[in-house]
C-alpha positions in Angstrom: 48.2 176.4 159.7 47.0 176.8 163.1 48.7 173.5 163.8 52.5 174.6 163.3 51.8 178.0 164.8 51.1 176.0 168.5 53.6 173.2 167.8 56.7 173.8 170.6 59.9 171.8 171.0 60.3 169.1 173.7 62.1 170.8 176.9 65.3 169.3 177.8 69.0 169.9 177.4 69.8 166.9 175.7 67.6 168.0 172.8 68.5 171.4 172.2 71.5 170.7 169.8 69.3 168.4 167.5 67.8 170.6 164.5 63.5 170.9 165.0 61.9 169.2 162.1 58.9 171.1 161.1 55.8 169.4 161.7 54.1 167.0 159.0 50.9 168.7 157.3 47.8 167.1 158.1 45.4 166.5 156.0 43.2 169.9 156.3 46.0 171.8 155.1 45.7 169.5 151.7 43.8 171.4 149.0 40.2 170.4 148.9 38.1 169.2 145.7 35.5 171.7 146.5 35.8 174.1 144.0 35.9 171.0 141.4 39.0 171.8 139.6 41.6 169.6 138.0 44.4 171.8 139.7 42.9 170.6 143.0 42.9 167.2 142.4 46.6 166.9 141.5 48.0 168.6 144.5 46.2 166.2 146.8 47.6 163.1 144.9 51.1 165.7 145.5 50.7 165.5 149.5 49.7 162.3 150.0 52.7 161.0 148.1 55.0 163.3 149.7 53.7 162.1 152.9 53.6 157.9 152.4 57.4 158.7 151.1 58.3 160.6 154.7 56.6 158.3 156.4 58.7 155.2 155.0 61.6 156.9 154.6 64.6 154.8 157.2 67.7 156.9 157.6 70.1 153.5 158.6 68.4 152.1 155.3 70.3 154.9 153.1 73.3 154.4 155.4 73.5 150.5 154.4 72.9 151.1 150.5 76.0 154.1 150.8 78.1 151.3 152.8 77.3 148.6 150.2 77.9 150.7 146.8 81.3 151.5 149.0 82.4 148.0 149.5 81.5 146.7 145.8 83.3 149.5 144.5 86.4 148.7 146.5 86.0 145.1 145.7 85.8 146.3 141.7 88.7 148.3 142.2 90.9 145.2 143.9 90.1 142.6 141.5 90.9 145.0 138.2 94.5 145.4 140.7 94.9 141.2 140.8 94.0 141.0 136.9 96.6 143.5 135.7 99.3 141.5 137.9 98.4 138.5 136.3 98.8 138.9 133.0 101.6 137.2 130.9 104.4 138.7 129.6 105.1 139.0 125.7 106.8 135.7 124.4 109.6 136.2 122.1 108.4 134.6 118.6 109.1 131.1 117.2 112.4 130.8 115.5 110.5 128.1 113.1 107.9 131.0 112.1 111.1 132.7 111.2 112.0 130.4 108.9 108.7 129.3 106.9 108.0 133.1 106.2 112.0 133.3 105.2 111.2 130.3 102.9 107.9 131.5 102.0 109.7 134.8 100.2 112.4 132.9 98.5 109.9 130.7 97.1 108.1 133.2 95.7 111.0 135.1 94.3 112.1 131.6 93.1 108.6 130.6 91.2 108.8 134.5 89.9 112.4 134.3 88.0 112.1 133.8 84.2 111.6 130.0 83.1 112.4 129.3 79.3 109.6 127.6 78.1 109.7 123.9 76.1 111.6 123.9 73.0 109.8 123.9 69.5 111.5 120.4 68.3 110.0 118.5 71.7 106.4 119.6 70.8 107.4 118.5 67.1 108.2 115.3 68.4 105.6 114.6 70.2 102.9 115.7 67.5 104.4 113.3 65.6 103.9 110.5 67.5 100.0 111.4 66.8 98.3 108.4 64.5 98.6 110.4 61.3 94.9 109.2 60.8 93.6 111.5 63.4 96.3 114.6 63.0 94.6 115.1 59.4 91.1 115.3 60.4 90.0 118.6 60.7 88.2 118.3 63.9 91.1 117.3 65.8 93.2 120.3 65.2 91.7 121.9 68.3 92.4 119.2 70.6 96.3 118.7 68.7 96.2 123.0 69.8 95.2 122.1 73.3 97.4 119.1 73.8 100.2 121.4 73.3 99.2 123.7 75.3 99.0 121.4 78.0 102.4 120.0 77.4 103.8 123.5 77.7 102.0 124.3 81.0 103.0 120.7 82.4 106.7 121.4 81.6 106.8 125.2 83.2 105.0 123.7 85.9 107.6 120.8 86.8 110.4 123.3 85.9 109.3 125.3 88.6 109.0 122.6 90.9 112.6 120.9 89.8 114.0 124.8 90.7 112.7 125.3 94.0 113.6 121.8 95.0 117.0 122.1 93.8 117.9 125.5 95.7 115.3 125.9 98.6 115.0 123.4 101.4 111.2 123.2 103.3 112.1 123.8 107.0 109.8 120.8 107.7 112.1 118.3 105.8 115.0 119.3 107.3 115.2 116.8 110.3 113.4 114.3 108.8 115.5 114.5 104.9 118.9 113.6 104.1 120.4 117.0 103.3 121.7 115.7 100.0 118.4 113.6 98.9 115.5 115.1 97.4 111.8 114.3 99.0 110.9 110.9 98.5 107.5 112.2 96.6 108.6 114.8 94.5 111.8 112.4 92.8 111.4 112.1 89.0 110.8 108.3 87.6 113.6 107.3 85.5 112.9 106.7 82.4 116.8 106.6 80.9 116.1 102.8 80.1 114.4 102.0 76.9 110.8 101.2 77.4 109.2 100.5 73.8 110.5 97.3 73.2 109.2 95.9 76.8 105.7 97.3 75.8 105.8 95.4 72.8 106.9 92.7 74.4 104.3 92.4 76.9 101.6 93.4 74.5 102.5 90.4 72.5 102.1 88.2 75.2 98.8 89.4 76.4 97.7 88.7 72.9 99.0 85.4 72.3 97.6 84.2 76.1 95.3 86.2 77.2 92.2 84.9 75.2 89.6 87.0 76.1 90.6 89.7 73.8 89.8 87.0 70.9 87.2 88.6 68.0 85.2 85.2 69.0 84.6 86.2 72.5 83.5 89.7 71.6 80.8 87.8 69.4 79.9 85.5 71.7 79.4 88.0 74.7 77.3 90.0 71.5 75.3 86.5 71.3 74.7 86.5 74.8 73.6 89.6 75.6 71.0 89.5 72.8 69.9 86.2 74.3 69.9 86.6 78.0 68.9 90.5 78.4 65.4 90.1 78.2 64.9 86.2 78.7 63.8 84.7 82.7 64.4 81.3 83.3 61.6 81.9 85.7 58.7 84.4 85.5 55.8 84.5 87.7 54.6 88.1 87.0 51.0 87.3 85.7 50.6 84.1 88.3 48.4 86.7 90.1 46.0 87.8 87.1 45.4 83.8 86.7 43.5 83.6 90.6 44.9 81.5 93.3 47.6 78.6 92.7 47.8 75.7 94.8 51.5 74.7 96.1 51.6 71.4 93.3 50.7 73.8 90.6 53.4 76.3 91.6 56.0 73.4 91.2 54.9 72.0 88.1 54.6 75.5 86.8 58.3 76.2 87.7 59.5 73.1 85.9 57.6 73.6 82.7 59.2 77.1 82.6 62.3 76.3 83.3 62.7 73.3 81.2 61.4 75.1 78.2 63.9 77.6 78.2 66.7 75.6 78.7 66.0 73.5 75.4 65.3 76.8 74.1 68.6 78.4 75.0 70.3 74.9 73.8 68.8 74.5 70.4 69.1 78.6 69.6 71.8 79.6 71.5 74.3 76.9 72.2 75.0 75.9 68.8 75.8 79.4 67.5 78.5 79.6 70.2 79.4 76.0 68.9 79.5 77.2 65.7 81.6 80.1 66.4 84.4 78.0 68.4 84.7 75.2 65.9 85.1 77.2 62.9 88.0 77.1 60.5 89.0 80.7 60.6 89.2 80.9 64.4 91.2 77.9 64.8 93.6 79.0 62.4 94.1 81.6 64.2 95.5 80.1 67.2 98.1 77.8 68.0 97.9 74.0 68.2 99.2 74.4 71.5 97.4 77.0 72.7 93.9 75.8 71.8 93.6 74.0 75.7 93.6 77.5 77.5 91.3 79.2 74.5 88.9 76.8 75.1 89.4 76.8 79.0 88.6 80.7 78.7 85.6 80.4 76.6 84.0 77.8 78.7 84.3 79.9 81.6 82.9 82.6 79.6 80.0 81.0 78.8 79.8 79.9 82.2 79.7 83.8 83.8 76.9 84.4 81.2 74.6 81.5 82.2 75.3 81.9 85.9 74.2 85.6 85.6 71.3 84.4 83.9 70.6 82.0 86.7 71.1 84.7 89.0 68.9 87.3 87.7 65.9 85.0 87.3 66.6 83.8 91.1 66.6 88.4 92.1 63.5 88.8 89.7 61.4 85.8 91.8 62.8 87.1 95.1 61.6 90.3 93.7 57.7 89.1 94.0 57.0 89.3 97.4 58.8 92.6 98.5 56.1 95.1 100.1 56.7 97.3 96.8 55.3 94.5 94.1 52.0 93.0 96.5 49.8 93.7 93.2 51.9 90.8 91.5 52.3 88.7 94.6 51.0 85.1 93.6 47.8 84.3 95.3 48.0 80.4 97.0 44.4 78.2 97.9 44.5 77.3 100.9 41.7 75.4 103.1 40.5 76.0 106.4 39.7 72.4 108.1 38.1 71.2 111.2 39.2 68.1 112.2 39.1 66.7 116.2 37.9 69.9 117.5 41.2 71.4 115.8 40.6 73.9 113.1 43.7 74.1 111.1 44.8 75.3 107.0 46.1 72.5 104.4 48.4 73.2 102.9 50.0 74.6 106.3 52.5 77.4 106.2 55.2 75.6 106.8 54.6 73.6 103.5 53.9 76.5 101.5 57.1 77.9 102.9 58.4 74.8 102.0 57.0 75.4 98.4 58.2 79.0 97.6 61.6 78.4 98.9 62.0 74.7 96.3 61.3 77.1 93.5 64.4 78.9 94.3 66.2 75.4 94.3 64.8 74.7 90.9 65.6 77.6 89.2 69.6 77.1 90.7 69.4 73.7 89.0 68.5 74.5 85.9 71.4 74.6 83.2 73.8 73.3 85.6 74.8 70.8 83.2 75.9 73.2 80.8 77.7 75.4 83.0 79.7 72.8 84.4 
């Protein structure tokens, strides 16, 4: 204390309108840790920050931050100004929006008016065209019940349809529609003209020329499928479990196979379908002058079947050496030979290409005969 009792201001007259600042405590005047207390301690951590807080403490520094909150607050105020000048004034609505909600209502109101519903002597008629046959079974009454029904639904439904159509226009189709003509889309198929005896008419002629739907070639495609289903012109499944095949072996392997299933398929098969064509009863049943284009659509018949055949034995070959199958991939010999100072494998693997790829051309050749 003694310092601030001798502390006296500068003399001058320039200084005596300035207000005197009290001196800063020194660090006697702090409280000291003598007497050990806790109270102590915490007043000296009080005066020393007091005192590092005077001691930085800038008066232009405050100045500058009271300038700058100033200046963005102006520039706040100014831009919130520019933004409320700036924003666009209320459009008047879309006269089209006008007019799909005025079309919206009288559709509803249209859709919502009473419809009288299908009369009683139309479903009559129509359950009557039912095959008597199935509208006396007893299971069938719930499907005759829901066919009805459906019938009902379907004619409300177009009803309501033909209604709106007829007395509301869409605002859409009214620049690009006649005003007179209905939508291209929604215009009912005419069915004023009699349309039974063209039916019959055209049923008749699919029956008399289209000769696929002969009884004969639902056997024979019976005949075939029992033949062919299960049958490979080709199979090379279980070459692996016999050990490793040279590339002569694999060709006269191919040939055996495939020549003993083509006399196979031509003494079991063939003559059934032989059989079948040449018989009495089916050539009674066609026309002296139609028998050229029956048997023109049975050969290619048969033809389909045994090029399927051909086919699938040519996929199930292929088949053998995907990544998938490598425990049935057939195992070839080959030799490694040394001959001037060249060590080279017989066969090489361009003949054993060679090989694999004339078992393909075997198989293709086999019943080409009888397909052509």
């Amino acid at each position: 204390m003694a310092a601030s009792e001798d502390f006296k201001p500068p003399s001058g007259e320039g200084l005596g309108k300035y207000n005197i600042l009290p001196p800063i405590p020194s660090t006697s005047a702090e409280p000291s840790l003598t007497q050990g207390s806790m109270a102590g301690h915490r007043g000296i951590e009080h005066w020393s920050a007091m005192r590092k807080h005077l001691l930085r403490h800038r008066r232009s520094g405050e100045v500058q931050k009271q300038l700058r909150g100033i200046m963005v607050s102006d520039a706040m105020m100014a831009h919130q100004k520019v933004q409320r000048g700036k924003r666009p004034a209320r459009s008047s609505p879309d006269p089209m929006d006008s007019d799909k909600m005025n079309y919206s209502f009288l559709k509803s109101c249209v859709e919502g008016r009473p419809i009288a519903p299908i009369p009683q002597q139309w479903l009559d008629s129509i359950f009557t065209r039912v095959p008597q046959q199935l509208r006396q079974e007893p299971r069938n009454l719930d499907l005759l019940k829901e066919l009805c029904k459906e019938v009902s639904e379907n004619f409300l439904s177009d009803m309501v349809k033909h209604t709106v159509n007829m007395v509301l226009q869409s605002p859409e189709s009214k620049e690009t529609e006649h005003p007179h003509e209905m939508p291209q889309s929604e215009q009912t198929p005419d069915f004023s003209t009699p349309w039974k005896d063209g039916f019959l008419k055209s049923r008749k002629m699919i029956r008399d020329n289209l000769h696929v739907l002969h009884p004969v070639m639902r056997i024979i495609l019976d005949i075939c499928h029992k033949t062919f289903s299960q049958l490979l012109l080709v199979d090379l499944s279980d070459c692996r479990s016999t050990g490793p095949i040279d590339c002569e072996s694999l060709r006269n392997k191919v040939t055996v196979q495939c020549k003993k299933n083509e006399e196979n398929i031509m003494n079991t098969w063939f003559p059934k379908v032989i059989h079948l064509l040449t018989s009495k009863d089916t050539l009674q049943s066609i026309k002296t002058e139609k028998l050229d284009s029956f048997y023109n659509c049975a050969s290619t018949l048969i033809s389909n079947q045994l090029k399927a055949l051909v086919e699938r034995s040519i996929k199930e070959y292929v088949s053998l050496f995907h990544p998938s199958r490598s425990d049935q991939l057939p195992l070839f010999k080959m030799d490694l030979t040394f001959d001037d100072e060249k060590m080279e494998f017989y066969p090489s693997f361009q003949d054993l290409e060679e090989a694999v790829l004339e078992t393909i051309d075997q198989i293709t050749g086999t019943m080409q005969a009888r397909k052509a």
